[in-house]
One Martini backbone bead per residue (centre of mass of N, CA, C, O) as a GRO file, in nm:
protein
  101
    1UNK     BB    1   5.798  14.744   4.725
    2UNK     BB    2   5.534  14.592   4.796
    3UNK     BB    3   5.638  14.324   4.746
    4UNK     BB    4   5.846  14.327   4.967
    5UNK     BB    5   5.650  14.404   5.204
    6UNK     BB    6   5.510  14.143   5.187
    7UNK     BB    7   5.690  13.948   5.230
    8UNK     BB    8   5.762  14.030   5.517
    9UNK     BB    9   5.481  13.861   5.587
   10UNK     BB   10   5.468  13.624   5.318
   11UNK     BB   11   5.727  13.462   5.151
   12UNK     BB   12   5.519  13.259   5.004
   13UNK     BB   13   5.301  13.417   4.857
   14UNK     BB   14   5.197  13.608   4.648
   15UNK     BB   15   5.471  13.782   4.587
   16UNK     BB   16   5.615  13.509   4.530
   17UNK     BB   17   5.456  13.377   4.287
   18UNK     BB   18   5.500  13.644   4.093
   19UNK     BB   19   5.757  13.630   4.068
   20UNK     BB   20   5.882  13.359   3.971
   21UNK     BB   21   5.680  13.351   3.710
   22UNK     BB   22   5.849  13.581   3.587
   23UNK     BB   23   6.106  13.443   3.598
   24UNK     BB   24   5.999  13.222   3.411
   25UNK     BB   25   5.930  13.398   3.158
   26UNK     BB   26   6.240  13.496   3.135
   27UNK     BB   27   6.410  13.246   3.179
   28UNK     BB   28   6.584  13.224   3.463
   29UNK     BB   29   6.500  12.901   3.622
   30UNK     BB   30   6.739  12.719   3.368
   31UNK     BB   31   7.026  12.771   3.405
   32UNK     BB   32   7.109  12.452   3.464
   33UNK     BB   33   6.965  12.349   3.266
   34UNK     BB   34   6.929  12.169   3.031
   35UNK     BB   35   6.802  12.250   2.698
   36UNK     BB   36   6.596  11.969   2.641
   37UNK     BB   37   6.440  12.118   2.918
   38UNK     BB   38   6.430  12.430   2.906
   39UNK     BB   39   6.737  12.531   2.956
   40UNK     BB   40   7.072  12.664   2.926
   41UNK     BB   41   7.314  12.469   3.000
   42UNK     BB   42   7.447  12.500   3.243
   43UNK     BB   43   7.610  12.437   3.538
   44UNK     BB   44   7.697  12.462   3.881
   45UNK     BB   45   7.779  12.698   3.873
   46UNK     BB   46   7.568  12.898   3.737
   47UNK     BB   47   7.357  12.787   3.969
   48UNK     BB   48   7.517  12.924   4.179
   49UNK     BB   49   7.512  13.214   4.136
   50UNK     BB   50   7.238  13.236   4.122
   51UNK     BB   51   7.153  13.122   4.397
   52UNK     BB   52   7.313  13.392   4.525
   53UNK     BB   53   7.188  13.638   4.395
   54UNK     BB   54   6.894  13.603   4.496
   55UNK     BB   55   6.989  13.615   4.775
   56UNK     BB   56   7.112  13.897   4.770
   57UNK     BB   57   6.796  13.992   4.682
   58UNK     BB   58   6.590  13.796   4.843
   59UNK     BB   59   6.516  13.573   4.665
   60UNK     BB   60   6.352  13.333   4.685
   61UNK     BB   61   6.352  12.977   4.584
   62UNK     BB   62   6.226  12.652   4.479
   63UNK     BB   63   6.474  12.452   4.522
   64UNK     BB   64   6.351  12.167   4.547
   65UNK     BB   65   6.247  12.177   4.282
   66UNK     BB   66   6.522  12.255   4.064
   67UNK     BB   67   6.730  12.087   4.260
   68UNK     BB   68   6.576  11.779   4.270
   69UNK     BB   69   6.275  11.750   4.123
   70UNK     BB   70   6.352  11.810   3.847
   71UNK     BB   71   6.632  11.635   3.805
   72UNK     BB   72   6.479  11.366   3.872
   73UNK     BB   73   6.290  11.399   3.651
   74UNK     BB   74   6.488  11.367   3.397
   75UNK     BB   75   6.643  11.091   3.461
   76UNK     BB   76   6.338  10.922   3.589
   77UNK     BB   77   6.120  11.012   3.454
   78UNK     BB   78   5.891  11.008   3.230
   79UNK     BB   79   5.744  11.145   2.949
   80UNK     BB   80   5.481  11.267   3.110
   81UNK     BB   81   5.630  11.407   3.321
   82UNK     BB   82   5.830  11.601   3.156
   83UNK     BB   83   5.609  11.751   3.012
   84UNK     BB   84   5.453  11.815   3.218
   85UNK     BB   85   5.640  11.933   3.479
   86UNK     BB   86   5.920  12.096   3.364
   87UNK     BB   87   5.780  12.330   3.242
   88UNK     BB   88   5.616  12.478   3.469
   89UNK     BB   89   5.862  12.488   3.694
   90UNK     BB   90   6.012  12.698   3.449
   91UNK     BB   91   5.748  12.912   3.464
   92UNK     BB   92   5.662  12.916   3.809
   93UNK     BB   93   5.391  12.710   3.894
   94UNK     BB   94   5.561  12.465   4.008
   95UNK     BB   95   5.585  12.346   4.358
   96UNK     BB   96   5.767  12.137   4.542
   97UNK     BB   97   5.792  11.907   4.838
   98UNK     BB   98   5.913  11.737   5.138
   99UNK     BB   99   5.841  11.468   5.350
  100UNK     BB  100   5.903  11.363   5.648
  101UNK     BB  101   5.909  11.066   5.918
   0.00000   0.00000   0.00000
């Protein structure tokens, strides 16, 4: 109830950085991903069901993170990008923006 409270006043704040974390360590948010990289293995469909169930409790997820620039460090990424940044993501540690101009 806490953090539901903060986040609506801070929706990417301290209590949403705490949620990710945990979906992190409970091992959530790599639903989509290889398992080679860290993920279940499973396919588009299933990391759209979580991505879809995810908002239906509200809970926002990191997806340009999950969704463009994982599956992008995967694909084309070094070794050492993939180390590096990989792991991180799916802890909830790391979280990635894109801007355009």
């Amino acid at each position: 109830a806490e953090e539901r409270a903060e986040m609506e006043v801070d929706r990417h704040g301290k209590a949403y950085r705490a949620i990710i974390k945990r979906m992190g360590s409970d091992g959530k948010l790599g639903v989509g991903w290889p398992k080679e990289y860290g993920g279940h293995g499973f396919g588009p469909v299933e990391q759209s069901i979580f991505v879809n169930e995810a908002a239906r409790a509200d809970v926002p997820l990191p997806a340009v993170t999950l969704q463009t620039v994982g599956p992008t460090l995967q694909e084309y990424g070094t070794e050492a990008q993939k180390k590096k940044f990989l792991p991180a993501i799916l802890a909830g540690e790391v979280h990635f923006a894109i801007g355009y101009s």
